[in-house]
C-alpha positions as a printed NumPy array, in Angstrom:
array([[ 19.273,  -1.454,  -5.02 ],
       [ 15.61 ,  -2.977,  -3.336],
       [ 13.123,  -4.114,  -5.842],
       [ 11.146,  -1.385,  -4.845],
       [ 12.444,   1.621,  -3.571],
       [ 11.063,   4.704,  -1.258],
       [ 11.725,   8.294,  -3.307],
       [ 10.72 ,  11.756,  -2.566],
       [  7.547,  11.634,  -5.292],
       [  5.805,   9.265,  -3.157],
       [  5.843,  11.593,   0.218],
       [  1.948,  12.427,   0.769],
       [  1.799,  13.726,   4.277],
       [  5.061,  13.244,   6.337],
       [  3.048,  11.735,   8.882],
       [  0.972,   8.337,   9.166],
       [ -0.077,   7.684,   5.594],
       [  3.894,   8.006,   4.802],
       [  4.736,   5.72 ,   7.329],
       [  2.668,   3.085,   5.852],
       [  3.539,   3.706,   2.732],
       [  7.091,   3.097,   3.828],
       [  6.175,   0.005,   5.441],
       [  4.69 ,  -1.601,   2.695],
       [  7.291,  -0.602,   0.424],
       [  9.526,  -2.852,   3.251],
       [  7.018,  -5.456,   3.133],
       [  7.091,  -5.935,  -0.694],
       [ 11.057,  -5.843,  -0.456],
       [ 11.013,  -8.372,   2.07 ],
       [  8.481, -10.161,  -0.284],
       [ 10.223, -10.276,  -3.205],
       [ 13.956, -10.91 ,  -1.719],
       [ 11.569, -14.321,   0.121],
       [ 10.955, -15.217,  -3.59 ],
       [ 13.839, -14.639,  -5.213],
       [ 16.19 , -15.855,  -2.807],
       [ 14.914, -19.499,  -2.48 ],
       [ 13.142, -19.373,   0.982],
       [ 11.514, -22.166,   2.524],
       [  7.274, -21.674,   1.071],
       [  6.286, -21.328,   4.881],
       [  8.556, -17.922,   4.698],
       [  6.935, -16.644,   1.648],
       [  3.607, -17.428,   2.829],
       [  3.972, -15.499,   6.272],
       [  5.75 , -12.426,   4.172],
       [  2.703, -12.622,   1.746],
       [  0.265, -12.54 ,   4.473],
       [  1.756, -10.23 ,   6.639],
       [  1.772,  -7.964,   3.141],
       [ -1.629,  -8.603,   2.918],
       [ -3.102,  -7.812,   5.896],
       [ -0.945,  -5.11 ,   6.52 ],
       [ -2.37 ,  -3.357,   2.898],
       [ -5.575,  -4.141,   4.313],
       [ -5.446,  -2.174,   7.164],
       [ -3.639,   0.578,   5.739],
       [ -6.611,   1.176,   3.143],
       [ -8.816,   1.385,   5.813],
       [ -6.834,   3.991,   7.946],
       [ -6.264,   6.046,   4.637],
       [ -9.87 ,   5.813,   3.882],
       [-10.475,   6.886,   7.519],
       [ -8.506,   9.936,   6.424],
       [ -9.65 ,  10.668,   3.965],
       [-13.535,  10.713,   4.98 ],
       [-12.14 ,  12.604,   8.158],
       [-11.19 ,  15.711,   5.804],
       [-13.847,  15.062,   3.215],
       [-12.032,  14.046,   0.534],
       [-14.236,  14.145,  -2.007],
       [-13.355,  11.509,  -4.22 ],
       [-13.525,   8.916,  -1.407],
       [-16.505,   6.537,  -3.366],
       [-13.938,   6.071,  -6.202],
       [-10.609,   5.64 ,  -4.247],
       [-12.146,   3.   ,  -2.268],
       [-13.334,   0.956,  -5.224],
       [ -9.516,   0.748,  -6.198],
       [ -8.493,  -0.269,  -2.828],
       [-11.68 ,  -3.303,  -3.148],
       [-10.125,  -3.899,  -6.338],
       [ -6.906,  -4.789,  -5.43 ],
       [ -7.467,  -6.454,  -2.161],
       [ -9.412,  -9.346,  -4.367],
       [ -6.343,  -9.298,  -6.963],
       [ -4.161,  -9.565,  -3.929],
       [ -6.974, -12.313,  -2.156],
       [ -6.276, -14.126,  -5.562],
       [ -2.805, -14.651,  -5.692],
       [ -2.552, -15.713,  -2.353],
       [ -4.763, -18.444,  -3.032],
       [ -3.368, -19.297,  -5.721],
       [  0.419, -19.503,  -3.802],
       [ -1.201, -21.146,  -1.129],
       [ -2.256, -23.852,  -3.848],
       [  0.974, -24.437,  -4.949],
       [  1.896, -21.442,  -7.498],
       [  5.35 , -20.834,  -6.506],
       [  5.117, -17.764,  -9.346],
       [  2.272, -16.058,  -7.818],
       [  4.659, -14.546,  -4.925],
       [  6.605, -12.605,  -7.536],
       [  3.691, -11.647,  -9.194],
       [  2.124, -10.587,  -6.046],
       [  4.524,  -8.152,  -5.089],
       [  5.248,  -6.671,  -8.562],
       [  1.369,  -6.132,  -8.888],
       [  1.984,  -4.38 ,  -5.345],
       [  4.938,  -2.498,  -6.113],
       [  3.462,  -1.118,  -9.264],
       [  0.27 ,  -0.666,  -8.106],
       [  1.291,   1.09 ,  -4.943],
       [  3.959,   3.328,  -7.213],
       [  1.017,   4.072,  -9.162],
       [ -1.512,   5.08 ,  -6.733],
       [  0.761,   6.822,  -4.025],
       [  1.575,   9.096,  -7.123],
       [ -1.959,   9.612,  -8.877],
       [ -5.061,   9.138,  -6.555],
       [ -2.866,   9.729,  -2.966],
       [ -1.451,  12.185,  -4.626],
       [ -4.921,  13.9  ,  -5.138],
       [ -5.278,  13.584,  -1.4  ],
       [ -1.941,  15.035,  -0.95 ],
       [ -3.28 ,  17.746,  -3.624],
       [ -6.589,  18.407,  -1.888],
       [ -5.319,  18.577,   1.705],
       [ -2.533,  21.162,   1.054],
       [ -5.178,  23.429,  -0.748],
       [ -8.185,  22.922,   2.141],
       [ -6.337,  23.226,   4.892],
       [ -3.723,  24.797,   7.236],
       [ -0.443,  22.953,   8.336],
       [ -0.828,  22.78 ,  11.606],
       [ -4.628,  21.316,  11.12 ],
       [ -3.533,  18.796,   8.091],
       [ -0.659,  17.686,  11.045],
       [ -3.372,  17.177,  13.819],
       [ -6.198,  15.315,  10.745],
       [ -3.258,  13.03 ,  10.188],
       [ -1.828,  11.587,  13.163],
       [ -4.698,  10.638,  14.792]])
């Protein structure tokens, strides 16, 4: 069973947000098997900052998104996204320093915080797209 695992609750759009989703679930996986598995620290520190950057840049497309649609609770959302990036920032300092522990820690703060998040506030998006607009519109808002 992966550390972190993809399910049905966490579906917000079947489109792009999903797909990132799904690739930073992969990314923490890949993560935490580095970790756990004894990999050399140069492999933990490229699967670290590839999960990174690659959260990075998927708040900013979601945020895109969501000020694309109007999402109204955009101001807040994004101050959870600038809160994790500088717990994320953080840790991989402090693994880059020479805190072997802060890789675990780094993707169970993702895992849980993504679980958390694709469930409550994307699921408001999720919540707030299916009641403001049509399917074929939500499909076209999405994907570009």
């Amino acid at each position: 069973m992966p550390y972190f695992e993809w399910t049905a609750e966490l579906i917000i759009d079947r489109g792009a947000i999903d797909e990132d989703h799904l690739l930073l679930v992969n990314l923490v996986n890949s993560l935490h098997d580095a970790a756990t598995e004894g990999l050399s620290p140069s492999t933990v520190m490229e699967r670290m900052a590839e999960l990174v950057f690659y959260t990075q840049d998927h708040l900013l497309r979601e945020e895109d998104v969501m000020a694309a649609v109007g999402f109204p609770n955009l101001d807040s959302h994004k101050q959870g996204h600038i809160e994790l990036m500088a717990h994320l920032h953080a840790l991989q300092r402090d693994y880059n320093s020479g805190q072997a522990t802060t890789a675990l820690q780094l993707a169970s703060l993702l895992r849980d915080w993504l679980s958390n998040h694709i469930r409550e506030a994307d699921g408001e998006l999720r919540q707030f797209l299916q009641d403001s607009a049509p399917p074929a519109a939500l499909a076209g808002s999405l994907s570009g």
